[in-house]
N, C-alpha and C positions, 0 to 999 in steps of 0.2 A: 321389523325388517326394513323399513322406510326410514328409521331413523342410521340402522348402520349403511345402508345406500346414500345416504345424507353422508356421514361423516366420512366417508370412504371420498365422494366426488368433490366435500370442501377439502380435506385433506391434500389429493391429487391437484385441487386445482391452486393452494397455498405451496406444496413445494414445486410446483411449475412457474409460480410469480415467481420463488426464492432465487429458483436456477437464474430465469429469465432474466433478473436485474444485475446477478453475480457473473453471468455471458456478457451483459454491457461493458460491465463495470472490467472484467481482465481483456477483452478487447479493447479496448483502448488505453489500459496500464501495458499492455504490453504494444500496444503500437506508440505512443507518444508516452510511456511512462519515463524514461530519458531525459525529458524535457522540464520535468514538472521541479525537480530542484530550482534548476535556475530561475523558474517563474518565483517558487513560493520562497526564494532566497535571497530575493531582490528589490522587495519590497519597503519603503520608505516610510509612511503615512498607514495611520491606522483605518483610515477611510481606504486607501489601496488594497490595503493587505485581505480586508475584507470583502474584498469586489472580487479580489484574486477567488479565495477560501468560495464566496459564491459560484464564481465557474468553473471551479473544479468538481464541485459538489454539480454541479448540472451535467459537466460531461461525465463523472466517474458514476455520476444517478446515487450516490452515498456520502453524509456528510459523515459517517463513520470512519470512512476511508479517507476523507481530508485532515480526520480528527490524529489519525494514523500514523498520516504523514507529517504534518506539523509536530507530532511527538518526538516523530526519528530523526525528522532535521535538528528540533534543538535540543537530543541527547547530544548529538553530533558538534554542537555548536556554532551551527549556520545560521539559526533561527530564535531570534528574542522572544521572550515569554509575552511581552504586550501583542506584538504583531501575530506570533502566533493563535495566542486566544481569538484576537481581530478576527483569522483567518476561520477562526473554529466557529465562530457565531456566523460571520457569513455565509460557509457553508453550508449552516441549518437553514438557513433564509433560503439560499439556494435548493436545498435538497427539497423545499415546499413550492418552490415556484417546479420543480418536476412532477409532483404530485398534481398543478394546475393544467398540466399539458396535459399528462397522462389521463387526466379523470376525466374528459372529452370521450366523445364515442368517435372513436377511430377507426372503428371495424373494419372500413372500406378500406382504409391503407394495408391489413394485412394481408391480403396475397400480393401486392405490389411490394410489400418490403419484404418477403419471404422469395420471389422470384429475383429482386435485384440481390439482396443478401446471401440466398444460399447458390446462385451464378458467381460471384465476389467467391465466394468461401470455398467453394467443392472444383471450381476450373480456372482460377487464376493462381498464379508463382509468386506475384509478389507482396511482402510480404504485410504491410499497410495494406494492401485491398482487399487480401484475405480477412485480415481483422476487422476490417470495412463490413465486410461482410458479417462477420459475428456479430459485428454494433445494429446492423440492422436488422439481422435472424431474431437479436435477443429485446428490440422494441416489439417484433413481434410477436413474441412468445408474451409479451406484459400483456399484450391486445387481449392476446389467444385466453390467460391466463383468468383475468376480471371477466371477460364473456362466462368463461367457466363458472367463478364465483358466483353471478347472475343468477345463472341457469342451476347453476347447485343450490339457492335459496328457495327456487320458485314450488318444489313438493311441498317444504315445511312450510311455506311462508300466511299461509291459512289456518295452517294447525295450532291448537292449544297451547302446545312447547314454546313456539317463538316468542308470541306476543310476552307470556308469564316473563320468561327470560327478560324482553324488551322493555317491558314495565317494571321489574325491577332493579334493571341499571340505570330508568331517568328517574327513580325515586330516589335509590339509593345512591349519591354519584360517587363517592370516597370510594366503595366497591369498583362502578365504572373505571372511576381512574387509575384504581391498583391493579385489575382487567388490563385495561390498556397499555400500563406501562411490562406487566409483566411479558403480553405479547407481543409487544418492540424487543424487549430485550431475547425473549426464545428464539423468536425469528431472527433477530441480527440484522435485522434492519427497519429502520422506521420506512423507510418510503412503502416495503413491501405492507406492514403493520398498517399504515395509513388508509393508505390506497384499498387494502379492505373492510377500513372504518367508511370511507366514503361511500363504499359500493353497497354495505348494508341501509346506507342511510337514503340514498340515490334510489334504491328498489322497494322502499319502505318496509325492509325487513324490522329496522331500531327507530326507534322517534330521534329526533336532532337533537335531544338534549342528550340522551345517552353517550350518542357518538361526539356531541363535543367533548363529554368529559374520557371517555376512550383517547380522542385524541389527544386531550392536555395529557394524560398518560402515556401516551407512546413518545409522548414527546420529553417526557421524565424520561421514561424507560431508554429509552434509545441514547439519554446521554452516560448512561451505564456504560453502556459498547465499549466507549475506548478507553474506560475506566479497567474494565475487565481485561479488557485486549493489552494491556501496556501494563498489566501487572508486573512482569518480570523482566523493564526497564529500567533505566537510570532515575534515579528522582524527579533531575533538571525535564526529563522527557514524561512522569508522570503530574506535573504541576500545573499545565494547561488543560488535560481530561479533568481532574479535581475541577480547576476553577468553571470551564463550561459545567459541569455536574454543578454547582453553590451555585451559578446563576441563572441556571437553566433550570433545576430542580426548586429555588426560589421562586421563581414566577409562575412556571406552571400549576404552582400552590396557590399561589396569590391569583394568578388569573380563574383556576380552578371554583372557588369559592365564590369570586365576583363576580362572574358569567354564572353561575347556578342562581345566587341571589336576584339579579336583573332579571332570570328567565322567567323566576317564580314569583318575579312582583309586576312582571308584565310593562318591564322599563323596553323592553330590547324587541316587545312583539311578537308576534307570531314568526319565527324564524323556521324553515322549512328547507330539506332539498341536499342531496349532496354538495353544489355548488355552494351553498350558502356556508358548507361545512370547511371546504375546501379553501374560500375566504378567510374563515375562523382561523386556522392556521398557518395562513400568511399572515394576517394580524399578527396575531401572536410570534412568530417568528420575527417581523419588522421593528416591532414594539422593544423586542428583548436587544436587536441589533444596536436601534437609536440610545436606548436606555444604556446599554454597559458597554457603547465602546468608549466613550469619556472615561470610563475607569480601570480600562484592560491597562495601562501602566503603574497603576496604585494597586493594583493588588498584588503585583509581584513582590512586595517584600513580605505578605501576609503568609501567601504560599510555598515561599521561601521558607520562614518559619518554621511550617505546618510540618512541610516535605523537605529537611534540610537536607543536604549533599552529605553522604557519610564522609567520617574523619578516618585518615589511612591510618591502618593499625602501628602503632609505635614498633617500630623497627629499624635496622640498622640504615635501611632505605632511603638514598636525598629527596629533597623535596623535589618534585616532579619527575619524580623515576618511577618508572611501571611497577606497580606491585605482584607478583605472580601470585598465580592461581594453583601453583602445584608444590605438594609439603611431599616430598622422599619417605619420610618418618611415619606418615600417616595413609598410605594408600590404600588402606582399607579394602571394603569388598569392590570387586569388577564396575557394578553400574557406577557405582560411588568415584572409582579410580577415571573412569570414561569420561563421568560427567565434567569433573577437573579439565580432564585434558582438552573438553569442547571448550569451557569456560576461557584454559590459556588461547586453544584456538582461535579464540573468539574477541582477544582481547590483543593478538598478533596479527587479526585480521585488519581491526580496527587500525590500528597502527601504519599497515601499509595500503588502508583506504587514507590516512590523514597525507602520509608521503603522496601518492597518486593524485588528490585532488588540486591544489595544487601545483599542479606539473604545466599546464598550459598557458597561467599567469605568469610563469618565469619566463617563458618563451618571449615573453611582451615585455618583462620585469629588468631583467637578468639581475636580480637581486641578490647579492652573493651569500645575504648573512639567512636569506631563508635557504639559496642552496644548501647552506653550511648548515641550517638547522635540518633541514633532508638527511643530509646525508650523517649527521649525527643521529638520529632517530634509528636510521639502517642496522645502528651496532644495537639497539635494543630489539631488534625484529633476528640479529644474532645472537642475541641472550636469550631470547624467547627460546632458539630453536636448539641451544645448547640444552636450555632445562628442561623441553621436552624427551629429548634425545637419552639424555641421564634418565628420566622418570620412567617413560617405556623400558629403559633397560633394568631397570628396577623392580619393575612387576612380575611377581613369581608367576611364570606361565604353568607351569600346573596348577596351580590353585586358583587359577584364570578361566584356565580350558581355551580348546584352541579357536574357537570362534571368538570370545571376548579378546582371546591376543592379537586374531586376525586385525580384528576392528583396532584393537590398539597401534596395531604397525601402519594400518591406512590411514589415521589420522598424523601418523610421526609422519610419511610420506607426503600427507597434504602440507605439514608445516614446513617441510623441505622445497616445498612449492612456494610455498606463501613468500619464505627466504629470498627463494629468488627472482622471484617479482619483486622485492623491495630491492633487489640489485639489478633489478632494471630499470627504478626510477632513480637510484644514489649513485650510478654511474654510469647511465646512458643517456638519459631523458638531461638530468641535470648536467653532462656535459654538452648536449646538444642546445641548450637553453642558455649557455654558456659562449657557443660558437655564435648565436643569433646576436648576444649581446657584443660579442668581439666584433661583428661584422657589420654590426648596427644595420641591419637585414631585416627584412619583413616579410613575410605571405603576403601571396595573391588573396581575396577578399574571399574567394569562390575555397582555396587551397585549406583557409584557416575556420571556414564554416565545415568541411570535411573533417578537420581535426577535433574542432567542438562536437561537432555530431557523434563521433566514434567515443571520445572521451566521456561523454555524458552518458552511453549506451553502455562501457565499461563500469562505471559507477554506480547503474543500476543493477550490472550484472552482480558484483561485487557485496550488495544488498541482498541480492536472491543466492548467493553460495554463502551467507550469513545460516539465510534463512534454513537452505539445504542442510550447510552443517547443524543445525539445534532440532529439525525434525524430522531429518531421514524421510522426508516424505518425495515419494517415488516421481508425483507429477512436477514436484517442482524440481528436480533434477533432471526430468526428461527437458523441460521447459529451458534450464540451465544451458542444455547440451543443444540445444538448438538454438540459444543466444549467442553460444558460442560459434557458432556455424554464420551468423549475420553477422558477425564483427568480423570474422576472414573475408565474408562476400563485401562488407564494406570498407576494408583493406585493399582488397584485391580491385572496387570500381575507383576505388580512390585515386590510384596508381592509374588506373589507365587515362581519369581525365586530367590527372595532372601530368600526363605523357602528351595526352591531347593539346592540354597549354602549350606546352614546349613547343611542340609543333607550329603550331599558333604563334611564336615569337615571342610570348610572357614575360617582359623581362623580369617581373617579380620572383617568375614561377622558375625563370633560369636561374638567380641567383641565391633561392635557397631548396634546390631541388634534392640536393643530399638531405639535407636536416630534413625535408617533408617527408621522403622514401624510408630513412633511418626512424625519422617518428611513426610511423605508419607499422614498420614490423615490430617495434617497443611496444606499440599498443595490443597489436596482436599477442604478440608474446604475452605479454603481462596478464591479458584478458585469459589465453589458454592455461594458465598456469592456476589463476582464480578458481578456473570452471573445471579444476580437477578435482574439486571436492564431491562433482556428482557421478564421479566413474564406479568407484565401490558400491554407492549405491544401485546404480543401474548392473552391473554387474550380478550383485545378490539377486536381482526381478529376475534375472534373465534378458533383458534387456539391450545388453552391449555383447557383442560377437566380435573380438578383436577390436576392431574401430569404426563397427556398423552398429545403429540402432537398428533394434529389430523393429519390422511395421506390423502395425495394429491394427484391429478395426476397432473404430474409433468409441471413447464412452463416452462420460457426460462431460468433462472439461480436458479430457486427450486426443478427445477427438482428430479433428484435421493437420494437427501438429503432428502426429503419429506417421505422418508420410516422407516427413524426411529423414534420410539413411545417413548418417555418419556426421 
């Protein structure tokens, strides 16, 4: 009975760390996620890029999530393979220095960050303090979370079970390490995996040799993550998770061994203590940073190589014309025909994210030969939506049934979306960028940080109706639909303080006040058109009521979002 009381309250108090760190971590992707392009985009120096990859990894509390991100930038082609590896080793470094705060006894901050955090999150409108609030609910849920861990060891931790257990992971360490690694990777996160190798070691549940070699394990294991996670990427975006994996999975082999040997020849001493643990893994994290950023540009041809870019299939096709994803001839069964048609949506998406990004460099540019390359792009974003068009009408609907047709016809409607959002940056944006250039005109300072602001909030939206489209999954289209609701309300403040200028006598603000006004509802537009990918879905929950989200009471990540209507 003692022991499933044990396993029940370690249980509970592991998926309360898991939530806990995962409440950090979308609190603040969704408050400053926006942002994080341009930071990890603009990076020069491999010594930068890394410093970068470290503070993202401390605010996001996951170098899983920075490993993520640098994936999708350089599918996209933002982001070099040097710099991004840089960014991915930093991270680790980073993601250890959160393990050194967090393994502090903080207890006393938890009803101080639970009183300011859930005041932030459950009584304030806006929408940074609300997520303010979650960043700090969910530091203290990690508090809350390791007390647990403590207090769940303290029945067994006299008993027979533990010590045998204990004894035989600092005998055995290859065991330990494959232990460790395997629990980084179930959990999906190393910080969480960590953070309860420290606290076994900290209450002397495991002797320190164990939980070192636990940790060189999690520390393999966790560079799985984005290995697993960016399986059904582009090459160019699976070839930085590979390479952190050979250099990270490298050493902690190597270090694994040499820290066993040293422990057991009594070179390194009597080492003791979680904190001593917690050291161990900054080591080792700093160690591996200095060691391979000198060769995060030499390995790019390796892994080039390994992971080459496939060759487009020999067809009638010019060189760099979009190859479709949809064959008439072969439409085969329903999910079969479905999947296709995400695959072109997905690949028309892509298309008028490249036209959209883009868009506010011209403003500054007025470059005519990239207009010219926009708006040539536009007639493949109407090839796209001519072949979908044909393919939907192709599909025998009885042999469909009328739910798989239903899906079939919302997705033809979203591509008719997609369409004309790319004719909102090939002939509105691009002739507005065009007047700035005729006028030799500029924004006010204030006018053209509102524009970035919006623009970079659309590009992430843009990433999340990716995501909606390939998982139908319900929070993130509720999530969708209330991004969409912040880019109207930052349309809507934008306009008024650039009314304000006016007022104010701006001459900047006077003399490009159409282009600002006209920019302002293109983005809107374009953003509402994106974020129609999650109406069907919300529609099937029950969800959407005309043009109301229904309100919820709240679950474990819909929580406080659930309170806005429409």
């Amino acid at each position: 009975m003692a022991i499933v009381s044990f396993l029940i309250s370690l249980a509970g108090a592991t998926m309360l760390l898991l939530y806990a760190v995962r409440m950090v971590r979308t609190g603040i992707e969704r408050s400053y996620g926006a942002s994080f392009q341009r930071v990890m985009t603009t990076q020069r120096s491999y010594a930068q890029a890394s410093m970068v990859g470290l503070a993202m990894a401390v605010v996001l509390q996951s170098s899983a999530a920075v490993a993520l991100l640098t994936s999708g930038f350089a599918a996209g082609g933002m982001l070099a393979f040097p710099a991004g590896l840089a960014m991915v080793l930093g991270g680790d470094l980073g993601s250890a220095l959160i393990i050194q705060v967090l393994s502090f006894k903080l207890d006393w901050l938890v009803p101080m960050l639970l009183a300011v955090g859930g005041y932030l999150f459950v009584k304030t409108e806006a929408k940074k303090s609300r997520q303010l609030g979650r960043i700090l609910m969910g530091v203290a849920f990690i508090l809350i979370s390791l007390r647990f861990l403590r207090e769940a060891m303290d029945p067994i931790r006299d008993s027979a079970f533990l010590p045998a257990i204990a004894e035989y992971l600092a005998r055995d360490y290859i065991t330990a390490f494959l232990v460790g690694g395997a629990l980084a990777f179930v959990m999906h996160s190393s910080v969480a995996a960590i953070l309860m190798c420290v606290t076994l070691v900290q209450i002397g549940a495991i002797p320190f040799a164990a939980g070192l070699s636990l940790v060189l394990g999690a520390n393999f294991g966790s560079a799985f993550i984005p290995v697993w996670l960016t399986r059904g990427m582009a090459q160019s975006a699976r070839r930085i998770p590979f390479a952190n994996l050979a250099l990270r999975g490298s050493w902690s082999i190597v270090s694994l061994f040499a820290a066993n040997l040293a422990l057991r020849a009594g070179v390194l001493g009597d080492l003791q203590g979680g904190q001593m643990l917690v050291n161990a893994h900054l080591m080792f994290n700093a160690s591996l940073l200095l060691l391979a950023l000198p060769f995060c540009g030499r390995l790019r041809a390796p892994f080039e190589q390994l992971l080459p870019d496939p060759k487009s299939p020999e067809s009638g096709a010019q060189p760099g014309q979009p190859i479709s994803a949809l064959d008439i001839d072969t439409i085969g069964r329903p999910s079969q025909a479905l999947s296709s048609l995400k695959r072109e949506l997905l690949r028309m998406s892509d298309m008028v994210g490249s036209m959209f990004r883009p868009a506010l460099d011209l403003y500054r540019s007025g470059d005519k030969e990239q207009i010219r390359a926009i708006r040539d792009m536009d007639a493949n974003v109407n090839d796209c939506l001519s072949g979908i068009r044909r393919y939907v009408a192709a599909i025998p609907a009885d042999a469909f049934g009328k739910e798989n047709a239903k899906i079939a016809r919302d997705l033809m409607e979203y591509a008719i979306r997609l369409e004309t959002a790319g004719d909102v940056v090939a002939k509105r944006l691009t002739a507005l960028a065009d007047d700035m250039r005729k006028k030799g005109a500029s924004f006010s300072k204030e006018g053209w940080s509102e524009l970035v602001e919006m623009h970079e909030g659309i590009l992430a939206n843009l990433k999340l109706a990716s995501n909606v489209l390939i998982s139908d999954d319900l929070e993130s289209a509720r999530l969708l639909s209330l991004e969409k609701t912040e880019i109207k309300r930052a349309e809507r403040d934008s306009r008024k303080r650039h009314l304000k200028r006016l007022q104010h006598g701006s001459a900047e603000s006077f003399e490009t006040s159409d282009i600002h006004l006209e920019t302002l509802r293109a983005f809107r537009e374009f953003n509402s058109h994106i974020a129609a990918v999650a109406y069907p879905i919300l529609y099937r929950n029950g969800q959407l009521l005309e043009t109301r989200l229904i309100e919820e009471l709240p679950q474990m990540e819909q929580d406080a979002e659930t309170e806005v209507k429409g």
